[in-house]
C-alpha positions in Angstrom: 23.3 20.2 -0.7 23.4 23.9 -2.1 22.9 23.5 -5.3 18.8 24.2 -5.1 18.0 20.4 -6.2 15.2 18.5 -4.1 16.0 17.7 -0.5 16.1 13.7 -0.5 13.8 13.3 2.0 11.2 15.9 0.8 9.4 13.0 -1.4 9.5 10.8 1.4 7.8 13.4 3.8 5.2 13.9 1.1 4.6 10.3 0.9 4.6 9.5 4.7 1.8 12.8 4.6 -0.2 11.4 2.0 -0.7 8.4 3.8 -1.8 9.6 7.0 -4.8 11.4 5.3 -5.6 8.6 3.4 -6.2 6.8 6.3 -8.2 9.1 7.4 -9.9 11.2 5.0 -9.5 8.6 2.4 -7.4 8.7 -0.8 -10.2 10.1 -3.3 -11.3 12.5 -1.1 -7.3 13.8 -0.7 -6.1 16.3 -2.8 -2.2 17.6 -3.4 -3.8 21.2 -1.9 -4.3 19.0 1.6 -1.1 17.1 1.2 0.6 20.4 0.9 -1.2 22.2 3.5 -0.3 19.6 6.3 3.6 19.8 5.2 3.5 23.6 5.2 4.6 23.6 1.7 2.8 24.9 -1.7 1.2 22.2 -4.1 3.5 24.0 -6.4 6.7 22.1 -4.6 4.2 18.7 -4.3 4.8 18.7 -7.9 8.3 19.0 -7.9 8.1 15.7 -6.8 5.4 14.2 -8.0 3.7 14.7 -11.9 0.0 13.9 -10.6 -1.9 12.6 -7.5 -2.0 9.2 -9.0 1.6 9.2 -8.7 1.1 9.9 -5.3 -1.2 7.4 -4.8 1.1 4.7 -5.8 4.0 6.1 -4.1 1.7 5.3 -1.0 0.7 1.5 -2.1 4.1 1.0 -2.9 5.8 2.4 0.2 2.9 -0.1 2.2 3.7 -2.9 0.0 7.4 -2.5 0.6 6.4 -2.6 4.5 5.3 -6.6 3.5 7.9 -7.5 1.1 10.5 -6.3 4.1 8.9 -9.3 6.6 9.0 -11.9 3.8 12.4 -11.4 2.7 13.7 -10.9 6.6 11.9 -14.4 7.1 13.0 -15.8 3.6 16.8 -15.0 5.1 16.8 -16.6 8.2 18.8 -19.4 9.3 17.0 -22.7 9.0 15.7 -25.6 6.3 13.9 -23.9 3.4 11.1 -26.3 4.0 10.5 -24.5 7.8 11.2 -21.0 6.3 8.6 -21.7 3.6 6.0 -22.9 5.8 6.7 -19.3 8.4 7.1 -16.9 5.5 3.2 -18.1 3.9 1.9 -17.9 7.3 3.5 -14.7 7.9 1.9 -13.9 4.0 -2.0 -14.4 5.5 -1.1 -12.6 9.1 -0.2 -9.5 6.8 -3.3 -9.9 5.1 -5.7 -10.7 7.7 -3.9 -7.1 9.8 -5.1 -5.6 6.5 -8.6 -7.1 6.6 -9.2 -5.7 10.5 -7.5 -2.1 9.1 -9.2 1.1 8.0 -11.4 0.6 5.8 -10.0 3.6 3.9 -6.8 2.0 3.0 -8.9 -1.2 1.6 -10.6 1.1 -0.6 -7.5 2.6 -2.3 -6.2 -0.8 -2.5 -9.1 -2.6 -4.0 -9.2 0.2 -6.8 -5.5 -0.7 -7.2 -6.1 -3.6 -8.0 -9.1 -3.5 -10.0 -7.2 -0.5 -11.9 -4.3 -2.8 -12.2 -1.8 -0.6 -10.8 1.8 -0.7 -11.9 2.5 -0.7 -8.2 0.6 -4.2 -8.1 2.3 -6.1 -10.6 6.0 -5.0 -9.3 4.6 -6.7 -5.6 3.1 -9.9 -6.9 6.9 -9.9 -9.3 8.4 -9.6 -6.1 6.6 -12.0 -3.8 7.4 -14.4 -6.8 10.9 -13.6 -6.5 11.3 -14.1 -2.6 9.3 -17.6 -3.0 11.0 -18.5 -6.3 14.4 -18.3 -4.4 13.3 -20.1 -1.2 12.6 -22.7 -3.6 16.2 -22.9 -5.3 17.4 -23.0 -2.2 15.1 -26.2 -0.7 16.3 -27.9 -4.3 19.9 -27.0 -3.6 19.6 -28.9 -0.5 17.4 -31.7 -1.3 14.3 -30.9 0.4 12.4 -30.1 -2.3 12.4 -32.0 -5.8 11.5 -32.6 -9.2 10.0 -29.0 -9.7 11.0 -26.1 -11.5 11.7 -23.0 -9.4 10.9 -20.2 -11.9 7.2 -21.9 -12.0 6.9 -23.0 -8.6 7.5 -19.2 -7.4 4.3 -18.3 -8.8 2.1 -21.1 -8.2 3.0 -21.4 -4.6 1.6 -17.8 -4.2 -1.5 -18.2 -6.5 -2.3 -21.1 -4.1 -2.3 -18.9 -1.4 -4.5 -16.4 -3.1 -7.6 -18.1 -0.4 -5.6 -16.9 2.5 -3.5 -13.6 1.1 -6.0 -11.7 -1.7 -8.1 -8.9 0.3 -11.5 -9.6 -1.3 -11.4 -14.1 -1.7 -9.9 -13.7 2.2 -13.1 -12.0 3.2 -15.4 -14.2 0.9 -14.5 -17.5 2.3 -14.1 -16.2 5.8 -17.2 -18.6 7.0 -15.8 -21.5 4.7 -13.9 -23.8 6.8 -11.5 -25.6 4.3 -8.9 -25.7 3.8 -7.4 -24.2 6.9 -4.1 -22.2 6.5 -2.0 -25.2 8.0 -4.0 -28.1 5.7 -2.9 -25.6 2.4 0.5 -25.5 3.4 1.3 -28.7 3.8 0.0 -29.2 0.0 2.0 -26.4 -1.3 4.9 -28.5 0.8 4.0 -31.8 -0.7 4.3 -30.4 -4.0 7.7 -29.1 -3.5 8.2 -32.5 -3.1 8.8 -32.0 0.6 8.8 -35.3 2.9 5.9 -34.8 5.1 6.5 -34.2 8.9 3.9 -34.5 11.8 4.9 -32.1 13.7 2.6 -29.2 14.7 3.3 -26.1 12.9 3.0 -23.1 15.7 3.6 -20.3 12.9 -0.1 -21.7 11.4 -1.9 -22.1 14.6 -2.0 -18.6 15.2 -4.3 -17.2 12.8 -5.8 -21.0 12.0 -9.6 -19.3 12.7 -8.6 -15.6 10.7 
């Protein structure tokens, strides 16, 4: 490009920057000045890109969030009945979460204020867990394994169900409480999708069974 606009990847660098110092120095404690110093770059051109640090600071949630929607829709598209790609991607929904219960405890800060602060960044992820679950759902109707629900409903309630195994603070709160284990909650969710019920073991589940 030569006519003086943005590089493309400028915003993404600044991001990427961002992130690693709010991992380690924390996201309050970061400031455009240190985001600019690590990038070689004056805060001046930070705010080329960016109006404030809270748009920064979602810029970083949502670039992580993006990171978890990516898994669930690569596991929402694979081959396979909806009913065994349902019961993998809410699996795959607590493994994410428990990874970010054992992370830095830095990056649970900023995303516990984002979610008490109700972040815009937070409503657009829960939207689009809704969506990936919602379609999984059309899909298992489409082909009879599910039945007699409504798609655009059953989206969201299948993921407030999971809220036990995939919201940051309830997953730590109930650590110590033994039921209903991961697999036990997702063959409800199933059986209310109207699912038949099947006896096999579920592998996908036993894996973080004890998170």
């Amino acid at each position: 490009m030569t006519d003086g606009s943005p590089r493309p990847d400028t915003r993404e660098r600044i991001i990427a920057a961002a992130e690693e110092l709010f991992r380690d120095i924390g996201f309050q404690k970061t400031t455009v000045a240190d985001i600019a110093r690590t990038l070689s770059m004056s805060p001046a051109n930070v705010y080329r890109f960016f109006a404030s640090k809270q748009d920064i600071n979602e810029a970083v949630a949502r670039r992580m969030t993006g990171r978890k929607r990516a898994r669930l829709e690569a596991i929402a598209s694979e081959p396979g009945s909806a009913r065994a790609r349902m019961r993998r991607m809410l699996a795959e929904m607590h493994i994410m979460m428990a990874e970010f219960a054992d992370a830095d405890a830095k990056i649970q800060e900023m995303v516990a204020v984002a979610i008490a602060e109700s972040w815009r960044v937070i409503h657009d992820h829960i939207r689009d867990i809704d969506t990936i679950i919602t379609r999984l759902v059309r899909e298992g109707l489409e082909a009879g394994e599910f039945r007699g629900v409504d798609p655009e409903v059953a989206g969201p309630c299948v993921r407030a169900a999971m809220t036990r195994f995939c919201h940051p603070s309830v997953l730590v709160m109930c650590r110590d409480i033994p039921q209903p284990t991961l697999d036990e909650l997702i063959d409800f969710i199933l059986a209310a999708l109207g699912a038949e019920r099947q006896e096999a073991s579920h592998p996908a589940c036993e894996t973080v069974r004890a998170s």
